[in-house]
BALUM-564189 format. One record per atom (N, C-alpha, C, CB): residue in one letter; z negated, y negated, x negated. Coordinates in steps of 0.1 Angstrom, whole numbers, padded with zeros to 4 digits, always signed. Each point is the difference from the previous one (the first is absolute). Glycine has a CB too. Layout:
<nugus>
AZYX ...
</nugus>
This chain:
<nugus>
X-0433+0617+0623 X+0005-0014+0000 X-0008-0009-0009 X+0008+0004+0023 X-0019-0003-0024 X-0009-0007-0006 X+0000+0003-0017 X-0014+0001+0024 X+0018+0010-0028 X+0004+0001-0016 X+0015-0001-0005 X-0020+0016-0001 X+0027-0018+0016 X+0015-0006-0007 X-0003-0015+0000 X+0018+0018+0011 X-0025-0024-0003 X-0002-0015+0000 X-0006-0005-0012 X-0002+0000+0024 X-0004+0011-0029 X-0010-0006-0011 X+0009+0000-0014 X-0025+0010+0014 X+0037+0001-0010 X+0008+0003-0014 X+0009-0012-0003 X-0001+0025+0004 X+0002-0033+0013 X+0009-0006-0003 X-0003-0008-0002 X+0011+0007+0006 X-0022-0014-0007 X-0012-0010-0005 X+0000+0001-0018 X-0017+0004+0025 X+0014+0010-0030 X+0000-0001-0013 X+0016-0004-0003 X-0023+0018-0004 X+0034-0013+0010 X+0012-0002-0007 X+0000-0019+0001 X+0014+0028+0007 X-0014-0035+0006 X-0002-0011+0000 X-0008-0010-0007 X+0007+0010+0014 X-0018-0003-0020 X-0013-0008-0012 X+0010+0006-0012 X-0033+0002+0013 X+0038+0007-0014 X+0004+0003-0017 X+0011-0011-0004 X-0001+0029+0002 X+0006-0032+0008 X+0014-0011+0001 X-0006-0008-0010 X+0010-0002+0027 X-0019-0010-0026 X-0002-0010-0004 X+0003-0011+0009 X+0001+0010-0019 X+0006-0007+0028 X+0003-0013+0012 X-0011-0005+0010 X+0023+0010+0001 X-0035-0001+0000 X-0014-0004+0007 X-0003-0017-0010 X-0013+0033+0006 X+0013-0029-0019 X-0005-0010-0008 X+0009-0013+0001 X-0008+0018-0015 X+0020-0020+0014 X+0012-0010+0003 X-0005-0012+0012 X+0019+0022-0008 X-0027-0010+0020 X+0003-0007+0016 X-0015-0006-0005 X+0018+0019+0025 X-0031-0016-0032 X-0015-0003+0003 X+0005-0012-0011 X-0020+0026+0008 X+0025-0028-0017 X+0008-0012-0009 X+0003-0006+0006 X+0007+0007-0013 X+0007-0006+0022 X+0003-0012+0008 X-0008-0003+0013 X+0023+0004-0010 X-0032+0001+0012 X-0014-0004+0014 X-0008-0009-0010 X-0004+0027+0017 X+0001-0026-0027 X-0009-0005-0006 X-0002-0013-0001 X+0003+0017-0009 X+0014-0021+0005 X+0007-0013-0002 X+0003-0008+0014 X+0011+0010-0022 X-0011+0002+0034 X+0003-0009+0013 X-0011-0002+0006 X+0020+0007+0004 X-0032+0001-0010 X-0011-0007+0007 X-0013-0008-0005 X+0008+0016+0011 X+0001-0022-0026 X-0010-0008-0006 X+0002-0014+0011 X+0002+0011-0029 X-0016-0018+0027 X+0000-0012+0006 X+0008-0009-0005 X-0018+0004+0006 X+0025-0011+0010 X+0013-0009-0001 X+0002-0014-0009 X+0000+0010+0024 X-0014-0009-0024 X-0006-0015-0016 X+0010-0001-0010 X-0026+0005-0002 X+0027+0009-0003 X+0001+0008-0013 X+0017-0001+0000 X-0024+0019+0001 X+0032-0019+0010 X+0014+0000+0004 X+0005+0011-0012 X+0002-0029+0011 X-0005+0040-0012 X+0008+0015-0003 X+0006+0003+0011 X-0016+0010-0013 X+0032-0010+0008 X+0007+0012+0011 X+0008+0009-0004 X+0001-0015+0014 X+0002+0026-0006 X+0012+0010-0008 X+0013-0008+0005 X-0012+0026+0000 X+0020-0023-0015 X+0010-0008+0007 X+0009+0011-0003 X-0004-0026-0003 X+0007+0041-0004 X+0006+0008+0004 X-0004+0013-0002 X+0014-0015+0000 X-0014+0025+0001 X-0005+0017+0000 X+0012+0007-0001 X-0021-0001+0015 X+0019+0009-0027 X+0007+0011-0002 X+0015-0005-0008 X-0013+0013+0024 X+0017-0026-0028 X+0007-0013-0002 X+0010+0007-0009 X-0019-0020+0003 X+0030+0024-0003 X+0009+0002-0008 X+0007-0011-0013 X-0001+0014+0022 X+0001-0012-0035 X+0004-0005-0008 X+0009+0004-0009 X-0016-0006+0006 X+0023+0001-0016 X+0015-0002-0004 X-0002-0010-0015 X+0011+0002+0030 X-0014+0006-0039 X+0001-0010-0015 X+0013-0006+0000 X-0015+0016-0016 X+0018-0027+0014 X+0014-0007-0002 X+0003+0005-0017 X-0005-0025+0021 X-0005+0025-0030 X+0003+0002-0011 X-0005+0011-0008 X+0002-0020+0002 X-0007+0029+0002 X-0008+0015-0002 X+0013+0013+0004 X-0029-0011+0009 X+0041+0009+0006 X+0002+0009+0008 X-0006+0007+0001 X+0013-0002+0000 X-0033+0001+0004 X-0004+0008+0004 X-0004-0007+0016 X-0005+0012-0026 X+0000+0000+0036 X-0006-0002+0010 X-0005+0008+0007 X+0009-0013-0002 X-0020+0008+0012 X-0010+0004+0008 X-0008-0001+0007 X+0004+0004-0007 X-0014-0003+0017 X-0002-0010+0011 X-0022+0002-0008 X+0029+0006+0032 X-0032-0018-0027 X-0015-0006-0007 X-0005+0003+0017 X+0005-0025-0026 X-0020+0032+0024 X-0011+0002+0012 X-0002-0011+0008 X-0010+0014-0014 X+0005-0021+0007 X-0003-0021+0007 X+0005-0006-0003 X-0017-0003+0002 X+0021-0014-0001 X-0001-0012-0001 X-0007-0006+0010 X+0018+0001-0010 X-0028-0010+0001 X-0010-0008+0008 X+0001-0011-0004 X-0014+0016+0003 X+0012-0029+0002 X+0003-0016+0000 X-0010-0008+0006 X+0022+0004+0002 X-0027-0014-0009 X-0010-0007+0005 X+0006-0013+0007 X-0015+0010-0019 X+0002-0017+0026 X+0013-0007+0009 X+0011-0011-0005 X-0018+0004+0016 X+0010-0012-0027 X+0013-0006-0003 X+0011+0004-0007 X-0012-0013+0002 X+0019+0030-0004 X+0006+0005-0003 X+0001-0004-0019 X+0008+0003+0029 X-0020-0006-0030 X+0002-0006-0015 X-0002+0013-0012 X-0012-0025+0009 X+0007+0040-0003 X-0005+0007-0007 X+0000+0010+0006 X-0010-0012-0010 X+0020+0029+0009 X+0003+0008+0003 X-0008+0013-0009 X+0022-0016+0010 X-0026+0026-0002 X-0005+0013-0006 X+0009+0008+0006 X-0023-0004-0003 X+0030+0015-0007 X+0004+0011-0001 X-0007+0011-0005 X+0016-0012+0000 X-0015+0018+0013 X-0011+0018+0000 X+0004+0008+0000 X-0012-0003+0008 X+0004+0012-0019 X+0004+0013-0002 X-0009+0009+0003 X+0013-0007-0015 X-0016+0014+0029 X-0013+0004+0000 X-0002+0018-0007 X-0004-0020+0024 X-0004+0023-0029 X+0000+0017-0006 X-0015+0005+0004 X+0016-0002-0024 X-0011+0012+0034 X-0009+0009-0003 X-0001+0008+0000 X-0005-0009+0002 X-0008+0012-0012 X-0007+0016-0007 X-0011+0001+0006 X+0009+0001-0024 X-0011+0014+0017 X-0016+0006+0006 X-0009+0000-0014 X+0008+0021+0023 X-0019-0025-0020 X-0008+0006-0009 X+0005-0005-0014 X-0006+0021+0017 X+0007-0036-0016 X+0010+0002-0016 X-0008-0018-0007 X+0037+0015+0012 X-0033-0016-0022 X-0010-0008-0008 X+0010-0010-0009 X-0020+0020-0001 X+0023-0030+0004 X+0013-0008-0009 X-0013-0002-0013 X+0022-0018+0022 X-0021+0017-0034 X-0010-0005-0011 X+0011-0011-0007 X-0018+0026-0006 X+0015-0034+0006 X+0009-0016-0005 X-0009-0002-0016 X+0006-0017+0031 X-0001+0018-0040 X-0004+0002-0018 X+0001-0016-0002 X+0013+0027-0010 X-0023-0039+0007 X+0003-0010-0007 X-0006-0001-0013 X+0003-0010+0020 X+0001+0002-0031 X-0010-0002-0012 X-0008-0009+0006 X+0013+0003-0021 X-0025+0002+0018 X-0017-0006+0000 X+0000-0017-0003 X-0011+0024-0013 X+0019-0028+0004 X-0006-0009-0005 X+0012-0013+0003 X-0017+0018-0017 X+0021-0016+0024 X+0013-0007+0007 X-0012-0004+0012 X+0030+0015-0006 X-0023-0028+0012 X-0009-0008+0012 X+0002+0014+0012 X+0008-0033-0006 X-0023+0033+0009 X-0004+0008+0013 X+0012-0002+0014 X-0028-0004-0010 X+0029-0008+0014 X+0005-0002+0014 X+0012-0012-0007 X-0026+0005+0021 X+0039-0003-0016 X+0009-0013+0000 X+0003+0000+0011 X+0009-0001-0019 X+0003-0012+0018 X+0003-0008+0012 X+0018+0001-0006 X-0028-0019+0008 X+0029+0028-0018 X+0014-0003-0003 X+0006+0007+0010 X-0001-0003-0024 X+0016+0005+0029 X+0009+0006-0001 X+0012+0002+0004 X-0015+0001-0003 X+0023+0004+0000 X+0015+0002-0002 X+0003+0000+0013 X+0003+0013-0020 X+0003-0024+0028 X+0011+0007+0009 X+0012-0010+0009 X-0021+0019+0002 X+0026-0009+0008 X+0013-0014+0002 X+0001-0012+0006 X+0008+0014+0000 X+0002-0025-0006 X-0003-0014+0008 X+0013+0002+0000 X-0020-0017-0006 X+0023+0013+0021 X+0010-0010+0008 X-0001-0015-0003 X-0002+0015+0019 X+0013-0023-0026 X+0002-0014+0006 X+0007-0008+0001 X-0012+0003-0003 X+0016-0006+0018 X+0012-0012+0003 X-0006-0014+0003 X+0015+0018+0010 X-0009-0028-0017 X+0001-0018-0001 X+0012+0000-0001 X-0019-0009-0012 X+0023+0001+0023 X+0012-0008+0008 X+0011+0012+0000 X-0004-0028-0010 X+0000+0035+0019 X+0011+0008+0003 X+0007+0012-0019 X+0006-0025+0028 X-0015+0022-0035 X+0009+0011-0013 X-0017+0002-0005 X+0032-0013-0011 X-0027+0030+0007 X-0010+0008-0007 X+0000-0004-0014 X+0003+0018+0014 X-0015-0021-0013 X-0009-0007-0009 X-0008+0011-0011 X-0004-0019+0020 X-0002+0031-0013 X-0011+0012-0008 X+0007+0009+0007 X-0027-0007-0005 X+0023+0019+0003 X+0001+0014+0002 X+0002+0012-0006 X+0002-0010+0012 X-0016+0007-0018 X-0004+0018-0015 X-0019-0004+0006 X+0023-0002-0038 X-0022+0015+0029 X-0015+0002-0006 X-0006-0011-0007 X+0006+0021-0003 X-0019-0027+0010 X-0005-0010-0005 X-0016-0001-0002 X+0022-0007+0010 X-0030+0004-0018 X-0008+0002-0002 X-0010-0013+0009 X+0011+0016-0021 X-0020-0008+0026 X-0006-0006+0008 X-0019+0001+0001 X+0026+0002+0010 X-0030-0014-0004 X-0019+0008+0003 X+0001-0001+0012 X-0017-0008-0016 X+0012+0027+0022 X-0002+0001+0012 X-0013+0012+0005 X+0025-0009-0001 X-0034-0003+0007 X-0011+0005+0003 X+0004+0017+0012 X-0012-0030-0004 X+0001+0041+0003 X-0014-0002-0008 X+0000+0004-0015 X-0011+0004+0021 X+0003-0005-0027 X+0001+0004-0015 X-0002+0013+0001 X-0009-0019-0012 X+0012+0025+0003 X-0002+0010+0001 X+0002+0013-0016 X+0007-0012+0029 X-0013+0020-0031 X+0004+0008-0011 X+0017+0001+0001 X-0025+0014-0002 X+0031-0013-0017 X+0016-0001+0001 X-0005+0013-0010 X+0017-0029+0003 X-0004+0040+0000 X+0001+0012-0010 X+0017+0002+0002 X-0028+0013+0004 X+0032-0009-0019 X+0014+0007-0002 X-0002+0013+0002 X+0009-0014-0016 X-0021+0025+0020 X-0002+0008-0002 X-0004+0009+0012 X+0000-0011-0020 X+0006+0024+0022 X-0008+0003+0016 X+0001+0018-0001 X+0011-0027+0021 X-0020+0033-0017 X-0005+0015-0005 X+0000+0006+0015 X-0018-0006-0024 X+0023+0012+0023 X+0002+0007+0019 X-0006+0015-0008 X+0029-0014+0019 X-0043+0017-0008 X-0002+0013-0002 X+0007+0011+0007 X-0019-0009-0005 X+0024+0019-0001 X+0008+0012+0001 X+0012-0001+0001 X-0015+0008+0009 X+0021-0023-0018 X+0013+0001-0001 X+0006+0004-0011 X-0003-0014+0014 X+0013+0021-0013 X+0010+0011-0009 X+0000-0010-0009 X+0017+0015+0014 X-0021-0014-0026 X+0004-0005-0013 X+0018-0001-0006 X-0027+0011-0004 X+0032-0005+0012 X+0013+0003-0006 X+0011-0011+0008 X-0008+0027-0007 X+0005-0032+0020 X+0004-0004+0003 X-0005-0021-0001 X+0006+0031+0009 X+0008-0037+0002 X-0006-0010-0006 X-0009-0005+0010 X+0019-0005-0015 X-0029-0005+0011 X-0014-0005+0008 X+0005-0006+0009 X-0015-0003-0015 X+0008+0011+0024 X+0001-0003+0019 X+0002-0018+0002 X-0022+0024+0010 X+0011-0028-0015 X+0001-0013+0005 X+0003-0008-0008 X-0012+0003+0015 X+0019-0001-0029 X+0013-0008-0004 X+0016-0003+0009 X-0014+0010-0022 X+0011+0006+0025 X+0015+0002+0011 X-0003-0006+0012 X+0009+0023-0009 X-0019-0029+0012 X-0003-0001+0014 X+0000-0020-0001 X-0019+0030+0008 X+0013-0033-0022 X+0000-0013+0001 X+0013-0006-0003 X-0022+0002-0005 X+0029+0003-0007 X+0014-0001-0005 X+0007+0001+0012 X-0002+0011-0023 X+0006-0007+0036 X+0008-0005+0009 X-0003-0005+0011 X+0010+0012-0009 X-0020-0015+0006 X-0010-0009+0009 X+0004-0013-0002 X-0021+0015-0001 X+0023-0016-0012 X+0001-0016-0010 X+0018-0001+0004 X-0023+0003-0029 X+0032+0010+0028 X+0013-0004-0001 X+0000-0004+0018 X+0012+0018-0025 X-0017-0010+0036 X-0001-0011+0015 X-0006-0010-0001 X-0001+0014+0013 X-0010-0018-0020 X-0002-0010+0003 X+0013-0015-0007 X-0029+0016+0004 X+0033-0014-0013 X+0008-0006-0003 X+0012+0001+0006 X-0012-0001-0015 X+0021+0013+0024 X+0007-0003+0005 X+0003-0007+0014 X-0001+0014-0016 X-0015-0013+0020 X-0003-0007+0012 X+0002-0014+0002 X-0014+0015+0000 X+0005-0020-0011 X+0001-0015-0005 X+0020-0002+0000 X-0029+0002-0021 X+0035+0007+0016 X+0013-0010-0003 X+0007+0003+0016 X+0005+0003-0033 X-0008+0006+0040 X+0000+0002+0013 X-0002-0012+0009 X-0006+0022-0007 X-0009-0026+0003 X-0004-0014+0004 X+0008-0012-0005 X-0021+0009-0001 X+0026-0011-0008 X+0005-0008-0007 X+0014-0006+0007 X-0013+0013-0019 X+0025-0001+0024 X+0008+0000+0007 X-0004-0007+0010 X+0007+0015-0007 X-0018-0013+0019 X-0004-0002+0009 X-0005-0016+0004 X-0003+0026-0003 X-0002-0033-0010 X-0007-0014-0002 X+0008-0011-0009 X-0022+0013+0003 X+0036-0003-0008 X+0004-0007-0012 X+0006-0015+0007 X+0006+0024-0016 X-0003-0029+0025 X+0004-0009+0006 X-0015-0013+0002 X+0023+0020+0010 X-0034-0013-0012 X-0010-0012+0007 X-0005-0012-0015 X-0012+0021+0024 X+0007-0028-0015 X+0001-0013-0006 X-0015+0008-0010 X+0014-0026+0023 X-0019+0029-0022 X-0014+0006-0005 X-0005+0012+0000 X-0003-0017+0004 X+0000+0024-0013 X-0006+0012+0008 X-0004+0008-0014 X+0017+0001+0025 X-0029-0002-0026 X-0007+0013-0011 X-0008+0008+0002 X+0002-0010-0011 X-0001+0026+0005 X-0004+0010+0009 X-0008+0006-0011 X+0018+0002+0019 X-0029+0006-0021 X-0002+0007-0011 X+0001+0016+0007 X-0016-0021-0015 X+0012+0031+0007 X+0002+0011+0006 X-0008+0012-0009 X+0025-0009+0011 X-0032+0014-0006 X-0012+0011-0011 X+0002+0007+0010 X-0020-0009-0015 X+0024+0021+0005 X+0003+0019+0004 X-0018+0003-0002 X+0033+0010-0016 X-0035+0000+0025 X-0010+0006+0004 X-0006+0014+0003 X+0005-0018+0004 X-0008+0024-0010 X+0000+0016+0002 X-0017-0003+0009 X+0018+0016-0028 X-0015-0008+0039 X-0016+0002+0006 X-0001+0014+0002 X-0002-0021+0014 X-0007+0029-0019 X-0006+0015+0001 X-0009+0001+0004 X+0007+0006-0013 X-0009+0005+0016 X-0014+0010+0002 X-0006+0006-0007 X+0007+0003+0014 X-0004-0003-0030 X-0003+0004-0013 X-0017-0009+0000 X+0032+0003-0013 X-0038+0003+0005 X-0010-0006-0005 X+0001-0011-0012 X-0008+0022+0009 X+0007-0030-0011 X+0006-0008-0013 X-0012-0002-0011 X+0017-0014+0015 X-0014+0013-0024 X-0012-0001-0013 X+0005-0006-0007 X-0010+0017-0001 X+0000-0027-0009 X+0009-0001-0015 X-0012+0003-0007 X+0021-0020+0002 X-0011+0023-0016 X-0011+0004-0013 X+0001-0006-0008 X+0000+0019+0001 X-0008-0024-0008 X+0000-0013-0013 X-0005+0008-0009 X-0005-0025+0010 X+0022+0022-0021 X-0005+0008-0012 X-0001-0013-0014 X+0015+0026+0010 X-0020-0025-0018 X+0000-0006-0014 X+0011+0012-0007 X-0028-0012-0001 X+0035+0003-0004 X+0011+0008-0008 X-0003+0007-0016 X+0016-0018+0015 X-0028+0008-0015 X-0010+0002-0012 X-0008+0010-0001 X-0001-0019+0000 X-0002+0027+0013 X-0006+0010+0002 X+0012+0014+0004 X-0022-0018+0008 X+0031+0016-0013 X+0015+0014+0005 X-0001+0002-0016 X+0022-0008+0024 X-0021+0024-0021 X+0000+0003-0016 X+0017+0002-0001 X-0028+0013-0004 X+0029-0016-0012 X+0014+0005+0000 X+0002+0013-0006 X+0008-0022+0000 X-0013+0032+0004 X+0002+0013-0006 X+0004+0008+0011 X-0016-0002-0018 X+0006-0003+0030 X+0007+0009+0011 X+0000-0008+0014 X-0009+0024-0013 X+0010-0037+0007 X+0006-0010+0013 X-0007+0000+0008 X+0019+0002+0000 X-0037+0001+0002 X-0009+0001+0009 X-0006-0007+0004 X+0000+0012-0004 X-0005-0024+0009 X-0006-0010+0003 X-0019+0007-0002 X+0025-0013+0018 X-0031+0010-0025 X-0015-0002-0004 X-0010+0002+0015 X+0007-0019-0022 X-0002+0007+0024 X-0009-0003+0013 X+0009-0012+0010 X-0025+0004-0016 X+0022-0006+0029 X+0005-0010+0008 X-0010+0002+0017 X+0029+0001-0017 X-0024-0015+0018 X-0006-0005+0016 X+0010+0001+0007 X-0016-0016-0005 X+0012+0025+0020 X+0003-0002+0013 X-0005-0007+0011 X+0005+0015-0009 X+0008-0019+0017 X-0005-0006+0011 X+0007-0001+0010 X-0012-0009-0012 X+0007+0014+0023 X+0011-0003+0016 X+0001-0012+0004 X-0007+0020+0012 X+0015-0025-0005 X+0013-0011-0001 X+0002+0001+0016 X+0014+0005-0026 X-0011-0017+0031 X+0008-0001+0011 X+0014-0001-0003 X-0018-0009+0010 X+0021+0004-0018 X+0013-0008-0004 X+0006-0003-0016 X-0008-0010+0021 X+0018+0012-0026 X-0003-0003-0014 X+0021-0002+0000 X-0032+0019-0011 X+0028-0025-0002 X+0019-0006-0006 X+0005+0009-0009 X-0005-0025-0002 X+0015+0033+0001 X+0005+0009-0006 X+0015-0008+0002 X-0019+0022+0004 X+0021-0022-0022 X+0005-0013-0008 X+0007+0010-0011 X-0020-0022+0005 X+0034+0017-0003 X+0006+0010-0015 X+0014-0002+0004 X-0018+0021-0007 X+0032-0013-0003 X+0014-0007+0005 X+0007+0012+0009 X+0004-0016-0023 X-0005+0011+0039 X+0004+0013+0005 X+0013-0003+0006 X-0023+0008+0005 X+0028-0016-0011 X+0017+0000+0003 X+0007-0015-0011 X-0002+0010+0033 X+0013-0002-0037 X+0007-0010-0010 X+0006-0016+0009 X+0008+0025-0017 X-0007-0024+0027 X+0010-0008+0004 X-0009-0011+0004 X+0018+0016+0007 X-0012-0031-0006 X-0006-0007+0003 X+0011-0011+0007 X-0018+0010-0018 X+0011-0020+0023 X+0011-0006+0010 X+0009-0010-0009 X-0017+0000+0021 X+0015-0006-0029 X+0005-0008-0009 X+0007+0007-0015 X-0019-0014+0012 X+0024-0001-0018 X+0006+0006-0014 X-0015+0001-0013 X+0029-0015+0008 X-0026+0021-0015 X-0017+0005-0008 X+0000-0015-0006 X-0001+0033-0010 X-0011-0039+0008 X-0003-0012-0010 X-0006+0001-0011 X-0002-0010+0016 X+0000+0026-0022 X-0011+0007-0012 X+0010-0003-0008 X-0015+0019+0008 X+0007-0022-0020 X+0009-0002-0011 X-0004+0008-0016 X+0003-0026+0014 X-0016+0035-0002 X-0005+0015-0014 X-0008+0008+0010 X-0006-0013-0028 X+0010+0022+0022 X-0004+0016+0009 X-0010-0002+0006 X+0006+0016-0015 X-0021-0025+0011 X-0010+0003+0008 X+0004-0012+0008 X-0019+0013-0015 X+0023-0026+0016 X+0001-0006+0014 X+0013+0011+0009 X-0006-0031-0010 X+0016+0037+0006 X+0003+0004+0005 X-0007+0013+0013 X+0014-0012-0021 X-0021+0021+0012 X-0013+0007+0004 X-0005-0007+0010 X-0005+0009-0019 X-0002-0021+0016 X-0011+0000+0008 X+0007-0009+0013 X-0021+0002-0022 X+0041-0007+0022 X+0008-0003+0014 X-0001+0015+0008 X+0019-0022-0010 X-0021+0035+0007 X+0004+0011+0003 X-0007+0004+0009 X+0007+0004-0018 X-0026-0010+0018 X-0011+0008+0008 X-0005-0005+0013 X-0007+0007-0021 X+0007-0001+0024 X-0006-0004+0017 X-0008+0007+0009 X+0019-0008+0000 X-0025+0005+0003 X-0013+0002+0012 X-0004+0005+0009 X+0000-0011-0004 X-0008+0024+0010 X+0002+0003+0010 X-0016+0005+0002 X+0027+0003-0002 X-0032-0011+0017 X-0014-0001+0004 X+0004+0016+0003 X-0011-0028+0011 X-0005+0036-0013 X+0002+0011+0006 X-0014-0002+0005 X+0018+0015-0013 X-0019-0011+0028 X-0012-0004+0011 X-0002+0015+0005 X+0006-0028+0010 X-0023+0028-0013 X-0001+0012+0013 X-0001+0000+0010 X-0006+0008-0008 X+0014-0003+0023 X+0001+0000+0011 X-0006-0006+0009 X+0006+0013-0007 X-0021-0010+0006 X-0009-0004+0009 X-0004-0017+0002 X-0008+0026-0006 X+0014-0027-0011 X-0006-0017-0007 X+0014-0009+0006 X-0015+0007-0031 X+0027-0005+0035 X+0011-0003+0000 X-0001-0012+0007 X+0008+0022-0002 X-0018-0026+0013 X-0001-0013+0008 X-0008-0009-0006 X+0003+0011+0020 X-0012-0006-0031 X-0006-0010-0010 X+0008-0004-0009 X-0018+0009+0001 X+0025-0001-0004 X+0007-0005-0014 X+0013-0013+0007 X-0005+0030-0017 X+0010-0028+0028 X+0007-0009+0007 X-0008-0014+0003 X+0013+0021+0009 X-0025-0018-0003 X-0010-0012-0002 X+0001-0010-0011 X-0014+0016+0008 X+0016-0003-0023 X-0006-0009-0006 X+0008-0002-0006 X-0018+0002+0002 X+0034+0000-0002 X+0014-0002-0009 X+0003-0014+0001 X+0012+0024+0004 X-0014-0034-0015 X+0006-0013-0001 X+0010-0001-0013 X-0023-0009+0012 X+0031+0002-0005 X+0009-0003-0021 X-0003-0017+0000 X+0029+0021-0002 X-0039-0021-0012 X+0001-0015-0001 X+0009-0011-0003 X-0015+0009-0001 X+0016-0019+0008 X+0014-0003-0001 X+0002-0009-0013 X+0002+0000+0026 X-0012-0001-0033 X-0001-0004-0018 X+0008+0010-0004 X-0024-0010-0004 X+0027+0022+0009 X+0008+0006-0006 X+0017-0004-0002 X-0020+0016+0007 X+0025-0024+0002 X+0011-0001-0001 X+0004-0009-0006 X+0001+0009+0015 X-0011-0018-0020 X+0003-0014-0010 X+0011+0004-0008 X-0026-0010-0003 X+0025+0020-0009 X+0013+0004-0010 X+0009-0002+0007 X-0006+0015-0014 X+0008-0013+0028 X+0012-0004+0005 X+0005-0013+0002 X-0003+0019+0009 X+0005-0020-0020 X+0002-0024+0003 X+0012+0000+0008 X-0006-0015-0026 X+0014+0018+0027 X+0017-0004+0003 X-0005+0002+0015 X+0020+0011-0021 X-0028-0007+0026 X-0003+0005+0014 X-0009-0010+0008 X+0004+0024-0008 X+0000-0039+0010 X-0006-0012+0000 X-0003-0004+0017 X+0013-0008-0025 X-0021+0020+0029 X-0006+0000+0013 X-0011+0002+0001 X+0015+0006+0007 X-0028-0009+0003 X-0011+0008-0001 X+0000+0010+0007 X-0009-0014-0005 X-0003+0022-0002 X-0001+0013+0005 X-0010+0002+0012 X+0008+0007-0023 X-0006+0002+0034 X-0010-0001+0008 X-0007+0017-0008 X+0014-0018+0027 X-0031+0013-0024 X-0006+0013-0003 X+0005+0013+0010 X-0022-0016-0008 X+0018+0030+0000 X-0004+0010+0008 X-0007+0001+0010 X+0003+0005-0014 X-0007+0002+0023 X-0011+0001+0009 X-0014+0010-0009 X+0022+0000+0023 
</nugus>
């Protein structure tokens, strides 16, 4: 009895659903100060403009429902994310990509990808190296962030339905991958990659709680495009996705703020804003 119980323990840990439930405990038993709650699990979603769909691990909401996290939790054994930045780009930002909700006097006002500062700072990379992954296929956690980014935006317009009637109401929303991976980044000088056989010289590592992995992982966007040359167009394309390791998951909620200087570009939107938690 005792080595069927235990088999059915490994089939139950191979799942990845152990990880999902110690995620959403994490969030229900941070202190009540902090106002984190789950507001749904396991949450089924529906692109209005993708026809794609599929249901997202978490949604988590702080209390004044001003700022929503969508989770994608993965996990691996024994595995090492390495996040690639150039060296000589700022160490830690506060940039990044992601969605705003906003209604003034009952009519939608925003809703795309918007650029924002949201604490903590942290290393940003377009770049991410999974050891022992098939070269031939495509990178694990492009495919993992890429429809991470298409729920979290279908959610939002999900939301949208749901608030489009109130006299006020703005929401931001950052997609979230939390693992059990080890995380690193490496800072290269591009100055130091030879071009004969594409090898980097030399570079610095370092383990990470948390880091911004930044690049264009879905074309669509909530709005009509306002680019008027390929690189503003490019750079309406990219968007943001915290990736946290597991254990850090109640710190990094601690310490998730969007500052509300960030919404100023939005003039037409002539309300104030209440901070994050």
């Amino acid at each position: 009895m005792a080595n069927h119980d235990e088999r059915l323990l490994e089939l139950v840990n191979r799942s990845g659903f152990p990880l999902q439930l110690v995620i959403e405990e994490q969030v229900r038993t941070l202190p009540r100060e902090l106002g984190w709650e789950v507001a749904a699990r396991e949450h089924a979603w529906e692109h209005p403009g993708l026809e794609k769909s599929g249901f997202v691990d978490l949604v988590a909401e702080n209390q004044s429902r001003s700022l929503a996290v969508i989770v994608e939790a993965k996990r691996v054994q024994d595995s090492d994310w390495l996040f690639i930045r150039d060296s000589r780009e700022r160490e830690l930002v506060t940039r990044f990509r992601g969605w705003v909700n906003a209604i003034n006097a009952g009519r939608v006002r925003h809703i795309d990808w918007t650029e924002l500062k949201v604490d903590p700072p942290t290393h940003e990379a377009s770049f991410c190296v999974v050891r022992g992954q098939d070269e031939r296929s495509a990178p694990m956690l492009e495919r993992v962030a890429s429809e991470l980014i298409e729920a979290t935006s279908a959610i939002a317009f999900e939301d949208q339905r749901l608030h489009g009637r109130e006299s006020w109401w703005v929401r931001t929303y950052c997609s979230v991958v939390v693992t059990t991976a080890r995380l690193l980044v490496s800072s290269i000088d591009p100055g130091e990659i030879s071009a004969t056989d594409g090898k980097a010289k030399a570079a610095s590592f370092a383990e990470v709680r948390w880091v911004r992995f930044f690049k264009q992982f879905s074309s669509h966007r909530g709005s009509t495009p306002a680019a008027s040359s390929l690189s503003e167009l490019a750079k309406e394309k990219e968007q943001t996705v915290f990736v946290v390791q597991a254990q850090h998951f109640p710190e990094f909620l601690q310490e998730l703020f969007v500052n509300p200087k960030s919404f100023e570009p939005l003039h037409h939107i002539a309300h104030p804003l209440s901070p994050s938690p």
